[in-house]
N, CA, C and O atoms as a DFTB+ gen file, in Angstrom:
616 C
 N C O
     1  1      73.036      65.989     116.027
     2  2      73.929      66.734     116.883
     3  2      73.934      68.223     116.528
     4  3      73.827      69.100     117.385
     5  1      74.077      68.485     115.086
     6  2      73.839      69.770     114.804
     7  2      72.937      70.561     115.368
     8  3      73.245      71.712     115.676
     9  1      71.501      69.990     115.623
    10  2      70.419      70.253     115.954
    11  2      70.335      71.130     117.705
    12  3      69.896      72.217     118.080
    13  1      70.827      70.276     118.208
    14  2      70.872      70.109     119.740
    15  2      71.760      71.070     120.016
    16  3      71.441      71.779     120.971
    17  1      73.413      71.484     119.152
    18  2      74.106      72.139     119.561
    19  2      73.792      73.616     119.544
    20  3      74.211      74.570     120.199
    21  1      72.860      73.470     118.516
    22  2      72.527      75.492     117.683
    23  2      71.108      75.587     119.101
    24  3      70.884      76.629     119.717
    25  1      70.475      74.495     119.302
    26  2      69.376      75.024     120.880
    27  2      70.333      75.421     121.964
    28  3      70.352      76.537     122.483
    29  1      71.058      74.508     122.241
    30  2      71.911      75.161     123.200
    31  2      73.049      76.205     123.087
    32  3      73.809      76.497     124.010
    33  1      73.066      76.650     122.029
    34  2      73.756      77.851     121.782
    35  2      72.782      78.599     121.845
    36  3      72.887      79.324     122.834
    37  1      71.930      78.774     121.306
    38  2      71.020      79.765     121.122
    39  2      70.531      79.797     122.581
    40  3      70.779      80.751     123.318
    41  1      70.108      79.148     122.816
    42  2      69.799      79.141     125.080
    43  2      71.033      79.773     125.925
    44  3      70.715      80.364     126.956
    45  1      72.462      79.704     125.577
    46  2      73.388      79.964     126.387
    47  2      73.358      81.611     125.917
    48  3      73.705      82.320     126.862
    49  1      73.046      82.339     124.758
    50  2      73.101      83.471     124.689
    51  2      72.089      84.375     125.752
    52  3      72.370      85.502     126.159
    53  1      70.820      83.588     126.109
    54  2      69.583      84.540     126.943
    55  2      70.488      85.485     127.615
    56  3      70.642      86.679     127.360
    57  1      71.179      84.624     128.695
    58  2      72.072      85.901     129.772
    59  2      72.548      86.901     129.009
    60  3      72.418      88.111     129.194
    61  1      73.085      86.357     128.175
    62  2      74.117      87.638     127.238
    63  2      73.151      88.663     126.935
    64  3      73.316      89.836     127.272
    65  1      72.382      88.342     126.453
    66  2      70.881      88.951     125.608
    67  2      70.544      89.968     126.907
    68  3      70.919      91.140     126.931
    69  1      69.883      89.414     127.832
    70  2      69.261      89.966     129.422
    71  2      70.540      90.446     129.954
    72  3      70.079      91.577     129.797
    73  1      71.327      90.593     130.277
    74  2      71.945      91.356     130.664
    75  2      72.913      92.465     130.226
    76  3      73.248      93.367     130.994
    77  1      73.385      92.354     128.854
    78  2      74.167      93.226     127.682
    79  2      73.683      94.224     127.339
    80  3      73.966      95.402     127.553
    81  1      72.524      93.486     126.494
    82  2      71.420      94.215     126.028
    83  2      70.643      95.374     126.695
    84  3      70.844      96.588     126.725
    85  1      69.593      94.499     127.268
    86  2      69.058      94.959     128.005
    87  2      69.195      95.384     129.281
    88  3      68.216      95.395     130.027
    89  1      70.482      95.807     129.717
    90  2      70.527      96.418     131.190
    91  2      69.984      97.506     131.110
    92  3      69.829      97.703     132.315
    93  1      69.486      98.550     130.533
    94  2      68.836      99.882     131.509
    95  2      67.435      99.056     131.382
    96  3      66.698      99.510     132.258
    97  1      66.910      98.252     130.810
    98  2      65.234      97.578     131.041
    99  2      65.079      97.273     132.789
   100  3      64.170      97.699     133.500
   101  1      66.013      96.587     133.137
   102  2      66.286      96.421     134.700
   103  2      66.141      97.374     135.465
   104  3      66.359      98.541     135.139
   105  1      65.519      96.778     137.250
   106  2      65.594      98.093     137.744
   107  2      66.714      98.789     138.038
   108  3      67.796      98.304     137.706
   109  1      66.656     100.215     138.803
   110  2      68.196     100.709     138.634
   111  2      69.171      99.694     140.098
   112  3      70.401      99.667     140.157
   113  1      68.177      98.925     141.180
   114  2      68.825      98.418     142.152
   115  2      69.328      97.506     141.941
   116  3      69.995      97.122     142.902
   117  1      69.387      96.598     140.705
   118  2      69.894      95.396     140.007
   119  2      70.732      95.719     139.047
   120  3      71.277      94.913     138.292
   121  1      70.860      96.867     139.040
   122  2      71.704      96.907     137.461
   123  2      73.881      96.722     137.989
   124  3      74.795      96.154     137.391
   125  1      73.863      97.393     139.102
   126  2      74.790      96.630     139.564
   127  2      75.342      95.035     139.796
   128  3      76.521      94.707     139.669
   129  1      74.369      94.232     140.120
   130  2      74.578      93.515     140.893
   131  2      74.330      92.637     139.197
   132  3      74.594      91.435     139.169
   133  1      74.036      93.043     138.425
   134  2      73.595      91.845     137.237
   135  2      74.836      92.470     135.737
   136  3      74.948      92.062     134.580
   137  1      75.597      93.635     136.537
   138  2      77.028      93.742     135.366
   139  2      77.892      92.286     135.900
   140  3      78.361      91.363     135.234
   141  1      77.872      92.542     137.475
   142  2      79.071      91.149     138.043
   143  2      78.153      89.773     137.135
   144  3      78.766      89.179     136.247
   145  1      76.955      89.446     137.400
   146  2      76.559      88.513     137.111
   147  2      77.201      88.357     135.545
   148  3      78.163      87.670     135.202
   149  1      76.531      89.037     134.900
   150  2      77.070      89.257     133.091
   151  2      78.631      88.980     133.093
   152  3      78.948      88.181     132.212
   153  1      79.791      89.489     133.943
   154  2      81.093      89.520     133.876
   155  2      81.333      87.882     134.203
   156  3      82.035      87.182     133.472
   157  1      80.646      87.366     135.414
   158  2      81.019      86.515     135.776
   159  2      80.375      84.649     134.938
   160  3      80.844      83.517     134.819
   161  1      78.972      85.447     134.535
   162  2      78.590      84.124     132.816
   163  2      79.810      83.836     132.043
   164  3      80.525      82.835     131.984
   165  1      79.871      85.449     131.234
   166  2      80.784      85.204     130.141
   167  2      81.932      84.638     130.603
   168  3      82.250      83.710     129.859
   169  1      82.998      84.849     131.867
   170  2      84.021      84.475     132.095
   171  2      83.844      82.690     131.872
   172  3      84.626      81.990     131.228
   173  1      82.534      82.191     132.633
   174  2      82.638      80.135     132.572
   175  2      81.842      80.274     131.521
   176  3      81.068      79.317     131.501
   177  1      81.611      81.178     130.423
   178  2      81.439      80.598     129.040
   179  2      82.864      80.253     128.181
   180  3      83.293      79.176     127.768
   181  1      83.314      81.383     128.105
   182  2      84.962      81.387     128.035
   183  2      85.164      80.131     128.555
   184  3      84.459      79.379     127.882
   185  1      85.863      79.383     129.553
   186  2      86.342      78.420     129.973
   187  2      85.185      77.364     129.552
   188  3      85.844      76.546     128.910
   189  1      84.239      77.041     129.543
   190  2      83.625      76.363     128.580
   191  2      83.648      76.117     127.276
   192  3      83.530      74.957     126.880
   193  1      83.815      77.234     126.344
   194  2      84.257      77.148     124.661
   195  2      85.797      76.267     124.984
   196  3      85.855      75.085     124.646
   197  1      87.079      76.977     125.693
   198  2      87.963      76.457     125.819
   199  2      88.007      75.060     126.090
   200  3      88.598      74.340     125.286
   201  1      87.446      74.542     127.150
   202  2      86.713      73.166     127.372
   203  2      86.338      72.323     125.952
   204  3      86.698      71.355     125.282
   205  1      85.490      73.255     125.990
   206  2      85.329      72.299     124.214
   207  2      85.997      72.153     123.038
   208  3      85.774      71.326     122.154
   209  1      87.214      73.398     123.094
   210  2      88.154      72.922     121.950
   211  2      89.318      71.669     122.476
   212  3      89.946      70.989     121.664
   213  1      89.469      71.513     124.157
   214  2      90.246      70.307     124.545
   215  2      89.720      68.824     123.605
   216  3      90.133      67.989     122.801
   217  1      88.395      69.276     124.470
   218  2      87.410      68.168     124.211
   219  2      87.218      67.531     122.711
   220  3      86.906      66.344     122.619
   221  1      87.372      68.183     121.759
   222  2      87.532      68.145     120.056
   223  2      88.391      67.749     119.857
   224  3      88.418      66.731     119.167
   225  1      89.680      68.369     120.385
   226  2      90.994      67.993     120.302
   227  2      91.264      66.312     120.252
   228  3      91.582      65.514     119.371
   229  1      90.886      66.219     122.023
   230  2      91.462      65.107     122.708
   231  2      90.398      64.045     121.551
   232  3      90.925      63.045     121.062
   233  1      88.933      64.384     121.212
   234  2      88.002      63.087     120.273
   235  2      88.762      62.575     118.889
   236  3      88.940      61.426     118.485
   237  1      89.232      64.135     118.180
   238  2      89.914      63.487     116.913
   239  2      90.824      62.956     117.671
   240  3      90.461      61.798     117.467
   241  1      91.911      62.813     118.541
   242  2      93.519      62.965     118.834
   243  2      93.741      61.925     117.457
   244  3      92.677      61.412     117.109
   245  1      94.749      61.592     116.752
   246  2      95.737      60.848     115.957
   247  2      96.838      61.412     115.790
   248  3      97.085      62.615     115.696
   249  1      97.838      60.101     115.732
   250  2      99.233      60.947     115.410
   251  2      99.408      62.298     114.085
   252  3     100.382      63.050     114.121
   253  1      98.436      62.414     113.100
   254  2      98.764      63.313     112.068
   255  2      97.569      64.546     112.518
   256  3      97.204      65.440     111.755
   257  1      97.194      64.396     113.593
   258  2      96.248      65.902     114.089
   259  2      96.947      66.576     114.764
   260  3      97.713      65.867     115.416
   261  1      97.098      67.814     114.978
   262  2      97.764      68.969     115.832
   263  2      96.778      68.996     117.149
   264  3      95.571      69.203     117.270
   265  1      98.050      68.631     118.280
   266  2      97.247      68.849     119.639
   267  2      97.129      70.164     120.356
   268  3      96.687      70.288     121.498
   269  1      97.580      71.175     119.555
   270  2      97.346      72.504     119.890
   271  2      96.387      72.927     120.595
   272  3      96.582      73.905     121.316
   273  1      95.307      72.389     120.564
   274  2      94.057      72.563     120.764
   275  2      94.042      72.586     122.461
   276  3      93.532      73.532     123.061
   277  1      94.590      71.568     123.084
   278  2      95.464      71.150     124.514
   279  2      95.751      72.143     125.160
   280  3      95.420      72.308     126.335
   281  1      96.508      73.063     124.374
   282  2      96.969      74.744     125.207
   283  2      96.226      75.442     124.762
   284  3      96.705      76.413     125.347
   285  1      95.103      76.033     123.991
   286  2      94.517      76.906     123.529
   287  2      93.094      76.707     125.059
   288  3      92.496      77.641     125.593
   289  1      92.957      75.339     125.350
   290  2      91.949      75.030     126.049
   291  2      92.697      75.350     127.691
   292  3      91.978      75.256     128.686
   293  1      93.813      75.632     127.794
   294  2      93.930      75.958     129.045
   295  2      94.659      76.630     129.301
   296  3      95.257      76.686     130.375
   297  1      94.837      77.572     128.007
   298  2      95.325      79.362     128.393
   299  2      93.867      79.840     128.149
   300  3      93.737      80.803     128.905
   301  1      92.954      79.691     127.619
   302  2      91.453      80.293     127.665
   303  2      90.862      80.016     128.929
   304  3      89.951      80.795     129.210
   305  1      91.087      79.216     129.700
   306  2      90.306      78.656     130.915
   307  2      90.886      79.721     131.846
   308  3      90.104      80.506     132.382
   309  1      92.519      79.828     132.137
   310  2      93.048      80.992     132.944
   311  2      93.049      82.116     132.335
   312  3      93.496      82.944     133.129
   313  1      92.751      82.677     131.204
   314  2      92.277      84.102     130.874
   315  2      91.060      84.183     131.488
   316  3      90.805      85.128     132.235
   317  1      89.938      82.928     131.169
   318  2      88.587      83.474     131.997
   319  2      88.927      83.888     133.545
   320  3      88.519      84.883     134.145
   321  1      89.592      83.086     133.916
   322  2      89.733      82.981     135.757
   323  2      90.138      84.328     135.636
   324  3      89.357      85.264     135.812
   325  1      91.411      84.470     135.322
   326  2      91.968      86.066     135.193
   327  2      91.048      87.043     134.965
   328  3      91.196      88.116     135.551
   329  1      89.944      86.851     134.082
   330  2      88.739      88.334     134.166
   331  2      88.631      88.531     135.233
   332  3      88.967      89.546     135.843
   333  1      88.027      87.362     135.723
   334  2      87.275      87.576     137.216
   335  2      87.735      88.126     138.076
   336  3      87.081      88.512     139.045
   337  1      89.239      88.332     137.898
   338  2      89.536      88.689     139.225
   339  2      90.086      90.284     138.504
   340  3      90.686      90.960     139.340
   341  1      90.001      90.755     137.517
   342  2      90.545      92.016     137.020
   343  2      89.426      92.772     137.166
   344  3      88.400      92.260     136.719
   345  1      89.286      94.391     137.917
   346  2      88.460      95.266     137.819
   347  2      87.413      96.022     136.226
   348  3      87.775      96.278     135.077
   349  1      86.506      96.111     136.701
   350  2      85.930      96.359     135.605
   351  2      85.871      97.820     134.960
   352  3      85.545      98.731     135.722
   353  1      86.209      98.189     133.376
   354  2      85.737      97.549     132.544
   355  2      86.810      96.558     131.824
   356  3      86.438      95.779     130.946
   357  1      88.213      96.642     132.265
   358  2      89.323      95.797     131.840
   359  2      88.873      94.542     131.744
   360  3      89.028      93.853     130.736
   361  1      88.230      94.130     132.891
   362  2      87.533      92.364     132.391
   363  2      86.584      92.468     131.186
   364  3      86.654      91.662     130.259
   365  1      85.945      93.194     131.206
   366  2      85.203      92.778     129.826
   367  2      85.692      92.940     128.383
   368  3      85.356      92.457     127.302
   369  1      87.093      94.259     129.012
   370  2      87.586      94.630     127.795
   371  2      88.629      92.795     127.130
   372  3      88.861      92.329     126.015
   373  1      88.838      92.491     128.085
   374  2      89.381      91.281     127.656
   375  2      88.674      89.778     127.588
   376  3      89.124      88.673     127.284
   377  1      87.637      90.142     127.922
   378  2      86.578      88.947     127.775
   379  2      86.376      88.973     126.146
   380  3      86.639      88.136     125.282
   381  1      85.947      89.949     126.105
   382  2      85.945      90.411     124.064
   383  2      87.261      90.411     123.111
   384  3      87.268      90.416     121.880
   385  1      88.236      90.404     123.883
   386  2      89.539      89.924     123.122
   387  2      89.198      88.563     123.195
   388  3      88.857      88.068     122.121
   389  1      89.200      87.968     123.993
   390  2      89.445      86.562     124.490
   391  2      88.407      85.708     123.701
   392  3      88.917      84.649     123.335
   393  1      87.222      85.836     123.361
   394  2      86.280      85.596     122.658
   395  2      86.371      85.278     121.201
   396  3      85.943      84.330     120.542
   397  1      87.287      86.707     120.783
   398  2      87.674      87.171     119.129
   399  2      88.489      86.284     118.894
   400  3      88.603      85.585     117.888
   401  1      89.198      86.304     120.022
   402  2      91.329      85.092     119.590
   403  2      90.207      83.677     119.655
   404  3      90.011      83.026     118.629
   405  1      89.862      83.493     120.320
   406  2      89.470      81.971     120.587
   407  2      88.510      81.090     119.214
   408  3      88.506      79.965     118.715
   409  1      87.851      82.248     119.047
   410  2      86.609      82.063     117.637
   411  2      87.888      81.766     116.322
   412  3      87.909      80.710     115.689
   413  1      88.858      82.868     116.096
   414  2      89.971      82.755     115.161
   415  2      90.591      81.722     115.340
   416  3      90.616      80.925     114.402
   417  1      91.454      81.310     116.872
   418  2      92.058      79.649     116.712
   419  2      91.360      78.485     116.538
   420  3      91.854      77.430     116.140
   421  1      90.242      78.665     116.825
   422  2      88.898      77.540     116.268
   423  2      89.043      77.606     114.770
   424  3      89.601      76.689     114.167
   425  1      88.491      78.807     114.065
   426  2      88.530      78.601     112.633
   427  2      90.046      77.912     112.251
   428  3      90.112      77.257     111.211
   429  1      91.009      78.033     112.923
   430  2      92.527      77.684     112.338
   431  2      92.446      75.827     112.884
   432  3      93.025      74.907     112.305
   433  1      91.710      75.723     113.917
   434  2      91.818      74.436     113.839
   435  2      90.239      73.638     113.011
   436  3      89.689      72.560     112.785
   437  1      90.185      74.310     112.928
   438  2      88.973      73.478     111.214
   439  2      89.759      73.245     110.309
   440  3      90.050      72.138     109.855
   441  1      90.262      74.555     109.903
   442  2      90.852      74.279     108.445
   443  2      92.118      72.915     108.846
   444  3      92.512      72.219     107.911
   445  1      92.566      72.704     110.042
   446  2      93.352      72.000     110.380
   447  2      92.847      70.574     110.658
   448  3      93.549      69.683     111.135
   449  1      91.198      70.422     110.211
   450  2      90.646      68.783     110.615
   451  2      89.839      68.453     111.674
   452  3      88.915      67.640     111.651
   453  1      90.437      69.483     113.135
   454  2      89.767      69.397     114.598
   455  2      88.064      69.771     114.271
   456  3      87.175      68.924     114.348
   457  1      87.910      70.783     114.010
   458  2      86.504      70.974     114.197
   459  2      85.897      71.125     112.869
   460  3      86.503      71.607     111.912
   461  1      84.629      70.683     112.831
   462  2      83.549      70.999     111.426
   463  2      83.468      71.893     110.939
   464  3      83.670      72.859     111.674
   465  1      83.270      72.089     110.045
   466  2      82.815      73.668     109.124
   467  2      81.329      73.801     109.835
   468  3      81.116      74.860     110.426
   469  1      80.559      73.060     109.823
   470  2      78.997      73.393     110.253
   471  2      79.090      74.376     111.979
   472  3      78.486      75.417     112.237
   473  1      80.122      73.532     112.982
   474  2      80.244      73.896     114.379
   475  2      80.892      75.606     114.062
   476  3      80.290      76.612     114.438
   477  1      81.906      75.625     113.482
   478  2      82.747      76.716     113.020
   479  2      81.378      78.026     112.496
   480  3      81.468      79.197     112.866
   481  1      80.732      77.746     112.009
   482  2      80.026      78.832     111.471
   483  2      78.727      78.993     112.362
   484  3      77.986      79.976     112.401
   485  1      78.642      78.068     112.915
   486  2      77.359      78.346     114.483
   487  2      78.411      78.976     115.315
   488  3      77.828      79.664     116.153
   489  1      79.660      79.053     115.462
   490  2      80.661      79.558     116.471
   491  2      80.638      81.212     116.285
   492  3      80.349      81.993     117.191
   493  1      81.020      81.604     114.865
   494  2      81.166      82.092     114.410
   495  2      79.514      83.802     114.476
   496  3      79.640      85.026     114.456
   497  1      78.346      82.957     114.545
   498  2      77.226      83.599     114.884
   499  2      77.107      83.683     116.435
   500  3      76.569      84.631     117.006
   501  1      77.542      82.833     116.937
   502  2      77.468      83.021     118.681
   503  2      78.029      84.131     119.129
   504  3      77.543      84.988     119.867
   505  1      79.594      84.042     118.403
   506  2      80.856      84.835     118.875
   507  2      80.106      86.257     118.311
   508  3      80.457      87.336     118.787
   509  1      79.205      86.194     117.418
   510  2      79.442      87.949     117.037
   511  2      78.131      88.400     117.847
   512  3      77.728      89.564     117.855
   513  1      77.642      87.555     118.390
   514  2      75.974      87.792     119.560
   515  2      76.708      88.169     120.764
   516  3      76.536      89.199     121.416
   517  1      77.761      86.990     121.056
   518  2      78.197      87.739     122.328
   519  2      79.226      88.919     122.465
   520  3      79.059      89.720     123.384
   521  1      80.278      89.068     121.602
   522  2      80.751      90.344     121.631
   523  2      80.005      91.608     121.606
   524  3      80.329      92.649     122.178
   525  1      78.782      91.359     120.747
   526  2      77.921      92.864     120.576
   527  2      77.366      93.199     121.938
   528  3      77.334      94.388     122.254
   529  1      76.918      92.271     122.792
   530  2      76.490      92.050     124.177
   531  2      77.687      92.535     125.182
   532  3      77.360      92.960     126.290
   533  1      78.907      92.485     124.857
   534  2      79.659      92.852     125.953
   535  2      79.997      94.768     125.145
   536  3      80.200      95.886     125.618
   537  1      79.915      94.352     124.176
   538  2      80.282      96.182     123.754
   539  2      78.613      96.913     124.036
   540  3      78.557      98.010     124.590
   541  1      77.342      96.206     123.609
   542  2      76.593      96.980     124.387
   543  2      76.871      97.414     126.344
   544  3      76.785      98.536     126.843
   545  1      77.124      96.413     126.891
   546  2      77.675      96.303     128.190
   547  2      78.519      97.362     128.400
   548  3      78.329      98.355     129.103
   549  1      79.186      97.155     127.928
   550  2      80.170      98.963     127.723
   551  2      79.403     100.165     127.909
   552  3      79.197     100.986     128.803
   553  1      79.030      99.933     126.619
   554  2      78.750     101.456     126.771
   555  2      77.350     102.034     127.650
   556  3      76.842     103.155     127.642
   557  1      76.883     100.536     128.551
   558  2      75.763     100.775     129.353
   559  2      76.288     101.491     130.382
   560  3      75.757     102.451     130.940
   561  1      77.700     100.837     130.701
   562  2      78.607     101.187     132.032
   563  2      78.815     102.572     131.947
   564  3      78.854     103.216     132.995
   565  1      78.971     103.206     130.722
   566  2      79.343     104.720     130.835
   567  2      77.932     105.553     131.152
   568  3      77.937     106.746     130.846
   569  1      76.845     105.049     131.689
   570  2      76.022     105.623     132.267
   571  2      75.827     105.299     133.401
   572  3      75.081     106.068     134.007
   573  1      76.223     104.399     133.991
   574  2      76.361     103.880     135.274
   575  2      77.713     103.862     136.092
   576  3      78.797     103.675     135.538
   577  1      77.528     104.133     137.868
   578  2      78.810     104.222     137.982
   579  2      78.895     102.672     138.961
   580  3      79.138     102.667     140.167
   581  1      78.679     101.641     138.269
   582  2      79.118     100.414     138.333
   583  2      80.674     100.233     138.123
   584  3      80.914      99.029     138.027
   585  1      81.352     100.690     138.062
   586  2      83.084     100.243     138.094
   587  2      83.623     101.148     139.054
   588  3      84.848     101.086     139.168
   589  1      82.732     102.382     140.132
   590  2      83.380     102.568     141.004
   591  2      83.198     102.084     142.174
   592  3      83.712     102.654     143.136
   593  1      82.493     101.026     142.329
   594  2      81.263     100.370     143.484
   595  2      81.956      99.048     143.653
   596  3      81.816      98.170     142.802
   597  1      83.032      98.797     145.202
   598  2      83.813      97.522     145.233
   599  2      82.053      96.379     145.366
   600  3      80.881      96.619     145.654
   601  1      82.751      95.316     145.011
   602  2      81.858      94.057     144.860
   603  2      81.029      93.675     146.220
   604  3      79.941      93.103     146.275
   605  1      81.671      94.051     147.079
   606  2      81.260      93.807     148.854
   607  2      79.643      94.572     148.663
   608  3      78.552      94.033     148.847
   609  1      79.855      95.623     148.347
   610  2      78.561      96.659     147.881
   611  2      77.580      96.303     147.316
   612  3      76.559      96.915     147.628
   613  1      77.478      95.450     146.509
   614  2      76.682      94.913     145.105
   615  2      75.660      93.805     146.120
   616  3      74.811      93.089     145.589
């Protein structure tokens, strides 16, 4: 399982990678239209990690485990929804909060039994791939005037 989870982590970063990263590599007629794309990955990655701390949650459940995990998985799911619909760069600025809190209540529910130390520290390398990807994203935007361009446009 270890195995399978670090390929598909490592596969779910490409977008992050191709579009964070590398947006001025793109042409300049895509570079709009692939910030929404980038805004709109990370947002159902977000609600996906959240997904998966339910999902951990609900596998250990026993009466002496903390079901915390229950609301952490579906105030992260409506923070993602909420990016989406917040103008940019405020969505990303909170996609990267949202990322940071979520990686931290994960580590708090390890030490608490819910999740592995092994998952926790592949989390832990994901989370700092994709934040660098949304702060490169940033500061791509301050060369582009992608946040004055409504979405109808794109």
């Amino acid at each position: 399982m270890k195995k399978t989870a670090l390929i598909y982590g490592a596969l779910g970063l490409i977008p992050f990678i191709a579009f964070g990263i590398l947006l001025p590599v793109w042409p300049d007629a895509w570079q709009h239209g692939l910030v929404y794309a980038f805004n709109s990955y990370s947002a159902m990655i977000l609600a996906f990690l959240s997904g998966a701390v339910w999902g951990m949650t609900i596998s250990g459940a026993r009466p002496d485990k903390p079901t915390n995990g229950l609301t952490v998985g579906i105030v992260f799911s409506l923070v993602a929804v909420g990016a989406l619909l917040m103008p940019l760069p405020y969505s990303i600025y909170l996609l990267i909060v949202s990322f940071a809190v979520l990686f931290i209540l994960e580590v708090v529910l390890m030490f608490k039994g819910v999740y592995p130390f092994w998952y926790t520290m592949m989390r832990a390398l994901l989370t700092a791939v994709v934040v660098v990807c949304h702060i490169f994203l940033l500061y791509w935007l301050n060369d582009l005037s992608v946040m004055s361009v409504p979405m109808e446009q794109v």
